[in-house]
N, C-alpha and C positions, 0 to 999 in steps of 0.2 A: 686315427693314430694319435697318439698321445707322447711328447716327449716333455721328461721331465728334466733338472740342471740341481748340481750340487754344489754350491758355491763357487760356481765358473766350471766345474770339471766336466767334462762330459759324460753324461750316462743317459739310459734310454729308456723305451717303451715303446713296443708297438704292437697292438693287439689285433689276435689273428684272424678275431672276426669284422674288426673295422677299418680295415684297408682293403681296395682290392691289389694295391699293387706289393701287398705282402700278404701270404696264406697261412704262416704261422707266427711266432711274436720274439720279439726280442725284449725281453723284459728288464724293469731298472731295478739293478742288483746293488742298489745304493748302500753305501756300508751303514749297520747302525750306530747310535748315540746312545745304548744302553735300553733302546726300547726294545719290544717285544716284537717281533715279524715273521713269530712262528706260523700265525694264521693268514700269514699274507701267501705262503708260499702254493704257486699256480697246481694247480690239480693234473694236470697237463705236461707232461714229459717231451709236447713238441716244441718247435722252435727255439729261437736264437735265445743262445744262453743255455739251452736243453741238453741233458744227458751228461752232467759230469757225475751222476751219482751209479755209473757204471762199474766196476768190479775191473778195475786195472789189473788184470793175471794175465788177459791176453799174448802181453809180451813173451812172457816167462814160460808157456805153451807154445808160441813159436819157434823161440828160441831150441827149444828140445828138438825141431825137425831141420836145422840149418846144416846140422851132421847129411844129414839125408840127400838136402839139397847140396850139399858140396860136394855128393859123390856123384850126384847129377851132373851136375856142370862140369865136373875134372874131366867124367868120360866124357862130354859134350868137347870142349877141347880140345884134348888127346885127340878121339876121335877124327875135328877137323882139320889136326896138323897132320895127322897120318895120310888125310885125303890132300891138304893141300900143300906137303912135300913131297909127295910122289903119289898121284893117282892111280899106279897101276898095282899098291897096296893094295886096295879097295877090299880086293878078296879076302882080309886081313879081319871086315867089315860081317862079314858072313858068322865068322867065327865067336864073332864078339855077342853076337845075335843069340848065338844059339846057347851062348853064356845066359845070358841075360833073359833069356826064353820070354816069358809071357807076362813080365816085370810091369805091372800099372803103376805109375808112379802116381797117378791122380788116387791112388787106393793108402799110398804111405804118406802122403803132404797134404795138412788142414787145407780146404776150401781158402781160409783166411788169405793163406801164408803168398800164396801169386795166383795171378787170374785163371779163368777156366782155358784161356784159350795157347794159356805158355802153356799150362800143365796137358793140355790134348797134344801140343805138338811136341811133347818131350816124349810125352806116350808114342807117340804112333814113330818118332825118329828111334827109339829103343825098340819096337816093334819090329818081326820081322817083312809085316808087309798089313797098312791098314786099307780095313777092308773098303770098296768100294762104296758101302752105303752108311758109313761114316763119313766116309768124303763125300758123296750126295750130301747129305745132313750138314755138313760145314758147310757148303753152297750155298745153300738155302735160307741160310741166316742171315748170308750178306746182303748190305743194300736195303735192311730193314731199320728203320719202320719206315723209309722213304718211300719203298715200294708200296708199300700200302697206304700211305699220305696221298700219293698222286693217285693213284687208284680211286680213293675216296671223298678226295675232298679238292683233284685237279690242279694240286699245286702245280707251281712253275716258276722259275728262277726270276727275278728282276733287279736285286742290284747287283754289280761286283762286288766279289770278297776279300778279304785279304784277312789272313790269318796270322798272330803271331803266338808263338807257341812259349811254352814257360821255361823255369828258370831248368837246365840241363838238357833240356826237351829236344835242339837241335844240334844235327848232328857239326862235329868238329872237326876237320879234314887237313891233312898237311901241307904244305904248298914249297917247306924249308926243301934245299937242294944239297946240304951239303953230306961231306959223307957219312956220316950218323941218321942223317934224317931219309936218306933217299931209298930205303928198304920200304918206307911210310908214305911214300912219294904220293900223293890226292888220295889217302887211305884213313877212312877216320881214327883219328885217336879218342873217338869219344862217340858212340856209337856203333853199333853192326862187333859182328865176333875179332874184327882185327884190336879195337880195344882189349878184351879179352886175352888174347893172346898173348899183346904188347902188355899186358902188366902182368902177366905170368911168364913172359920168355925175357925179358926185357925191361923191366919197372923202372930202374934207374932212367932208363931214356925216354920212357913213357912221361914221369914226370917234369922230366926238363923241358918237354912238348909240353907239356898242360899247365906249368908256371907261367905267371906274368912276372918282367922284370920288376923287385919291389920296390926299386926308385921312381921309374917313369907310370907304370900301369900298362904297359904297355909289351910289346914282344920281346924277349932274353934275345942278344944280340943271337945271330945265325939261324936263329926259330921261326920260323910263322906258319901260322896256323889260324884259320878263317873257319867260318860258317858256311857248312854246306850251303848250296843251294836249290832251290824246286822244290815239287810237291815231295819227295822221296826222302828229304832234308829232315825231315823229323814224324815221317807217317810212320813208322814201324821202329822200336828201337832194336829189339834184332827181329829176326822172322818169326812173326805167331806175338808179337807183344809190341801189340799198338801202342799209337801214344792219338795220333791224328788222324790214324788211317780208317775209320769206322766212316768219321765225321767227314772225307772226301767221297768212300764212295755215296754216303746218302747226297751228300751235294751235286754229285754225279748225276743221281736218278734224276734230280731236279734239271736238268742239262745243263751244268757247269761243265768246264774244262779245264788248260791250262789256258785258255785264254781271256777267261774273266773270273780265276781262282786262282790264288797265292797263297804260298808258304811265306812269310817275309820273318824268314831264320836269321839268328842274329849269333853271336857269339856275346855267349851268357855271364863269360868271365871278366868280361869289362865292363866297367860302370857306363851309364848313358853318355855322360860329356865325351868320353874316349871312343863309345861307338859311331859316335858323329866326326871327332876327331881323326882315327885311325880310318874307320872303314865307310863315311858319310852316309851312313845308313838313313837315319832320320831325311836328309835329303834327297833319300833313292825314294822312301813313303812318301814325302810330298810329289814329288814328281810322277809318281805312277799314280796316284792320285789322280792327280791334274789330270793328266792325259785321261783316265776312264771318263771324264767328267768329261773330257773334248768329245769323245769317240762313242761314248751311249748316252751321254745328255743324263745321267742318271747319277745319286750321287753314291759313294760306299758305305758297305758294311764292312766295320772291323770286328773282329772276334780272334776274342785272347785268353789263354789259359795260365792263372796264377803268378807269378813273375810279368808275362808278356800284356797284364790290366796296368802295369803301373807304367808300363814302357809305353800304351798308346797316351795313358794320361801327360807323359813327360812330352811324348811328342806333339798333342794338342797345343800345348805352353809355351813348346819350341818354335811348332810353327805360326803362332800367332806374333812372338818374339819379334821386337826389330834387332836383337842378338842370336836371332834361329834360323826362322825359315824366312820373316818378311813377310808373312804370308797377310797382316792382318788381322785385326779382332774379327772379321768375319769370315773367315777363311773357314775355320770348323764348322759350321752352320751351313757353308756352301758346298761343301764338300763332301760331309760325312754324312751319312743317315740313321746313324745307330753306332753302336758299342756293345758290343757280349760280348760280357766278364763271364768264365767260367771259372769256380774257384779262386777269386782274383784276390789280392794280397794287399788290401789298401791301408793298413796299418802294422805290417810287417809281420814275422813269424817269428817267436821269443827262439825257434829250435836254430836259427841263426847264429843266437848270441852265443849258444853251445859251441858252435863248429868254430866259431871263430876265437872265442874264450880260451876254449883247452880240445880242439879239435877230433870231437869226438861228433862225428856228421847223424849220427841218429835218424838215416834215411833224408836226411835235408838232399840228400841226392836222388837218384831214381831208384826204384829197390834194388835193382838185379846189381848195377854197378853199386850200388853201396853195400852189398852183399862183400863185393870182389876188394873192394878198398878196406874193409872192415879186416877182412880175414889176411891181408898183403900189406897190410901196412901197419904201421904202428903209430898214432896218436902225436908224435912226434912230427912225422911226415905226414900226416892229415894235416895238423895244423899250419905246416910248411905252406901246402899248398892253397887252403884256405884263409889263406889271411894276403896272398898274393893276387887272390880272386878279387879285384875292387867292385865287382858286381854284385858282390853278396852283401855289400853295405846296403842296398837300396831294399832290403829284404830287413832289414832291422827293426825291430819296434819303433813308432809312431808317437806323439804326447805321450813320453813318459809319465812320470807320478800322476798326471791328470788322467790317464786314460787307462791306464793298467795298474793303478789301487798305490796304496801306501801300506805301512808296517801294520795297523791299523784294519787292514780288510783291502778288497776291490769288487770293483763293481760288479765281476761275475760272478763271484763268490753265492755257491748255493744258500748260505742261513750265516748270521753272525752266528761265533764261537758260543757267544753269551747266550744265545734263546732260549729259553727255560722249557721251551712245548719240543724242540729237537729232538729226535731218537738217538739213540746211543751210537746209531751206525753215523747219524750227521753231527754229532757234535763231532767223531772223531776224522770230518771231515779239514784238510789244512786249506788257508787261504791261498789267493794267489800275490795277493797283494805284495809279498817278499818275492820276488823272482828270483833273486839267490839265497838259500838257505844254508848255515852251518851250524849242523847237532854235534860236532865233537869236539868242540873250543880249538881248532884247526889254526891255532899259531893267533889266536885271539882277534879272528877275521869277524866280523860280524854281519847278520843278516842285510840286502840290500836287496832296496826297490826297484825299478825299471831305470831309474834315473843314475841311482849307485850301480845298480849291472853296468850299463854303458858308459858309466865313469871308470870302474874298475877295468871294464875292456881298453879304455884308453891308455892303461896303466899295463896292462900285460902286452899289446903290440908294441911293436919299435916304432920308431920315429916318422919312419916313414908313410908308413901302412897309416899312422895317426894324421900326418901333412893330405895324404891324399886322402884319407875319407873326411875331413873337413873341408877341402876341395873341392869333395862332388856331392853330398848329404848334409840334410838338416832332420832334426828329430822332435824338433820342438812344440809349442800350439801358440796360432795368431788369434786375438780376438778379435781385434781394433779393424778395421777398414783402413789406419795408417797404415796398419804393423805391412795387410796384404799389397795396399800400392806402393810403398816403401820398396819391396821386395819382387814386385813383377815378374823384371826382367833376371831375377837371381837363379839360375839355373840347380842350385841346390835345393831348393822347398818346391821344386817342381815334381819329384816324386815323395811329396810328403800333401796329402788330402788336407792336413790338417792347416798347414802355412800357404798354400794355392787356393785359388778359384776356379771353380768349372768353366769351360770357356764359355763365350758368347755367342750360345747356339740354341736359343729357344724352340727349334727344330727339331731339333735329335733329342734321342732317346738314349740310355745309358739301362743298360739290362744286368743285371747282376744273379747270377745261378748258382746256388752253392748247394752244398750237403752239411747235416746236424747229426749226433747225435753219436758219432764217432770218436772214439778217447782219444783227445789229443795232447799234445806234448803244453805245459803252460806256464812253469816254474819247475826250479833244478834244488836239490841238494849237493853241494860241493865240499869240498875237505881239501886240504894243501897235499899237493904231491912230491914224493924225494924226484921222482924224475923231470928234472927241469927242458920245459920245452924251451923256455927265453934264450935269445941271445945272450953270450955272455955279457957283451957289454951294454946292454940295453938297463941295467941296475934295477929289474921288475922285481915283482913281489913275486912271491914263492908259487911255481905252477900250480893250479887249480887241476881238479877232475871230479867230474860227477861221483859221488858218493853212494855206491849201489849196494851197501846196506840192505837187510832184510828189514821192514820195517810196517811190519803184518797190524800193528796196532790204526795204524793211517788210511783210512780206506780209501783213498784218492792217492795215493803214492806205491810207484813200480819202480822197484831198480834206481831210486833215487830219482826218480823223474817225480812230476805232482801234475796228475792227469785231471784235465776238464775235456768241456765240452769242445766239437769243433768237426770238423771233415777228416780229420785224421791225421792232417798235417795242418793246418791251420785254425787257431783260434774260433770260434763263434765272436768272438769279443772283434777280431781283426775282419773276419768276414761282415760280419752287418753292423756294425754301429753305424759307418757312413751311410750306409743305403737305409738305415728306418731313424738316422737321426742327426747325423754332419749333414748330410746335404739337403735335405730340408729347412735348414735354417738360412738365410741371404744371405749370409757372412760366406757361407763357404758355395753358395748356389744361387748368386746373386741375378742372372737372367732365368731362371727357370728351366731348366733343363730336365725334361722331365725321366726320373728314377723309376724302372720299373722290376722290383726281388721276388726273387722267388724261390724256396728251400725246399727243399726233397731230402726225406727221413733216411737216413743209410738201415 
């Protein structure tokens, strides 16, 4: 591995044939100085940094079948209020059948657009009856590839698990009693078809459920509403559209249970300090901890998906804290035995700074519900609700201008602008280096960096929203060895990689699993909007909105979006820098903790 530095900034290198604990490379996309590095550019379309030179239409192809899908889903609905207001309709059920005859929905929606296995079960619930050896065939898939692991190679379970699942991932459930809420009574508002219902029968009180008060961060007086909990909490988010549940029964084959496998479901809408605050979560993970530690002498696996990699890194900090858990600088080392990241989020997702900017969520949520909020709400009440969410601050971009480029270029930027050996398709490729872009002199805003995006966001929320995410978030980068023991105990640079240290656990192992090669969201073109989302008396500047423009000349820009490389929701730039190049350096990885990435081509 080779990591190279640009006058303090971070950027990387890491080559796919000389590491083993990286299989493909994350390359330094260092901006140039007027030189030539047309011939530098990798032969090689894998790894980190790989694939922004993909053909952004995809969007605008999906889009054309959401018509499709909304008549899917209306009848899904309908359908289950007819069953579940009077069951002895049902007959009602036959009729609809026979409408509908022999309809494959898997024959009118791109592969792309939802997984195989929502689109089988939408097929066969439109069906009038699927066949038998369809259903043999759905059987037979499950429990794989475990089934065939233990078969071949003997596996068998030996630490306990604990799982934390990412950011929307777990399910949301009502607990409020009063007369509005008690129709919701332990019925999620955020998972399974009663959300569905509740924002199609009900919206108004669906989102008074799903606000946080925007003083405290905490629950709207007469409201509460928790984190499911159990395996069930976040395996399926409705029937036929996993999220966890593939990943328990393989764990299963291995002979897990519930008694030495966890869901540890969190409620996603509140920032970390408030989950330990309101619901002592972080203290329920030390404790269950401990105890596995009494009871099998073995130490744990955690394993987290995207949102849920930054919440165990908060929780290592917390519990070594004499402000957390107490637990110790050796407490992670004694305790843990590993970490899987899948998809993990260690420098934030820029499609954040959208939702929260001019609240327009661009699947920042799961797809099916962001389907449902897209088409039911309007931008207005997106942003309402997403700016009340204090959880989606810790989702933010990471070392601003140091880590995600300047006016100038960024470091993942496929070729400077200037290179004279570039094809016509890459010169008219745009940087990423502006994260906010303005092409139509929009009240004479001007283009801005990661640093000016985040400034400008401070400038479009209210007051509030501004007190509490300076509260619970830092976004900055430490060099010094001062800067990090200065700041230890400071519970806001605890979900920032870039201002914390790995704990003191030269034991364990930290696994990071991601995907490449999928267009991801990386930088926005915006324009001033007449429809003002701001408070009136908040004195912001003119509302923002993505500028979706046709802008056919850009080969990296869809609908106003400027698409790079990444998993499809996440960066390549957010995905691996830390893993092939933050934490190999002792500044940020100072007891050796050993990192071991590994990328898988979509």
């Amino acid at each position: 591995m080779t990591v190279t530095e640009d006058t303090g900034a971070p950027s990387t290198s890491v080559n796919s044939n000389s590491n083993s604990n990286n299989n493909n490379s994350l390359r330094n996309r260092g901006r140039s100085k007027g030189k030539s590095k047309g011939k530098s550019k990798s032969k090689s379309e894998d790894g980190v940094l790989a694939g922004s030179r993909q053909q952004p239409k995809q969007r605008v192809r999906r889009r054309r079948w959401f018509f499709v899908l909304g008549i899917v889903l209306g009848f899904l609905v309908t359908l289950a209020g007819v069953v579940y207001v009077n069951p002895m309709q049902s007959t009602h059920i036959s009729r609809i059948h026979a409408i509908v005859g022999d309809l494959e929905i898997a024959s009118l929606v791109p592969e792309t657009l939802m997984p195989d296995d929502f689109i089988r079960d939408i097929s066969q619930l439109l069906s009038p009856g699927a066949s038998k050896e369809g259903q043999q065939q759905a059987a037979s898939e499950d429990f794989e590839p475990a089934l065939t692991l233990v078969a071949e190679e003997a596996l068998e379970k030996k630490h306990s698990v604990i799982i934390v699942p990412g950011i929307i991932s777990s399910g949301l459930e009502s607990w409020s009693t009063g007369n509005e809420s008690r129709a919701y009574f332990r019925q999620r508002m955020w998972g399974t078809s009663t959300m569905f219902k509740a924002i199609l029968l009900d919206k108004e009180s669906w989102v008074r459920h799903m606000m946080l008060d925007k003083k405290t961060g905490l629950d709207p007086d007469g409201i509460k509403v928790r984190a499911a909990q159990g395996l069930d909490a976040a395996d399926y988010f409705i029937t036929g559209y996993w999220i966890w549940g593939k990943a328990i029964e393989n764990l299963a084959v291995l002979g897990y249970d519930c008694t030495d496998m966890e869901l540890a479901a969190y409620d996603w809408r509140l920032s970390y300090y408030d989950l330990e605050r309101r619901d002592q979560y972080f203290s329920g993970l030390q404790r269950r901890i401990e105890q596995s530690l009494r009871v099998s002498g073995k130490k744990t696996v955690m394993v987290a998906h995207s949102m849920g990699s930054q919440v165990i890194h908060y929780f290592m900090k917390w519990v070594e804290s004499p402000k957390g858990g107490k637990g110790g600088r050796r407490w992670v080392n004694d305790h843990i035995e590993a970490v899987v990241s899948l998809a993990g989020t260690p420098l934030g997702v820029p499609k954040t700074l959208a939702s929260l900017l001019s609240g327009e969520q661009r699947e920042t949520v799961q797809p099916l519900a962001s389907y449902l909020l897209e088409h039911f709400m309007n931008r207005n009440e997106l942003a309402r609700i997403f700016r009340s969410w204090t959880g989606l601050g810790s989702l933010l971009p990471k070392g601003g201008d140091a880590v995600w480029g300047d006016l100038e270029g960024a470091p993942d930027d496929w070729l400077p602008r200037e290179d004279a050996n570039a094809t016509q398709s890459e010169q008219r490729l745009v940087s990423y280096g502006a994260q906010i872009r303005f092409d139509d002199d929009a009240d004479g805003l001007a283009n801005q960096t990661m640093d000016g995006a985040l400034a400008l966001l401070q400038r479009v929320l209210d007051g509030d929203a501004v007190r509490l995410m300076k509260r619970d978030y830092s976004f900055g980068v430490f060099r010094t060895q001062a800067e990090m023991d200065a700041h230890a105990d400071d519970h806001r640079v605890w979900t920032n990689p870039l201002q914390h240290q790995l704990p003191n656990a030269p034991d364990m192992t930290l696994f990071y699993l991601y995907g490449h090669g999928a267009t991801t969201e990386r930088a926005y073109y915006y324009t001033a909007d007449s429809a003002d989302l701001q408070q009136e008396e908040t004195g912001a500047p003119p509302a923002l909105r993505i500028h979706k423009r046709s802008r056919p000349h850009l080969a990296n820009v869809d609908i106003g979006i400027v698409n790079g490389p990444g998993d499809g929701t996440v960066p390549l730039l957010s995905l691996g820098y830390m893993c092939a190049s933050g934490w190999r350096k002792p500044l940020y990885n100072p007891h050796g903790v050993r990192v071991v990435t590994r990328e898988f081509a979509h």
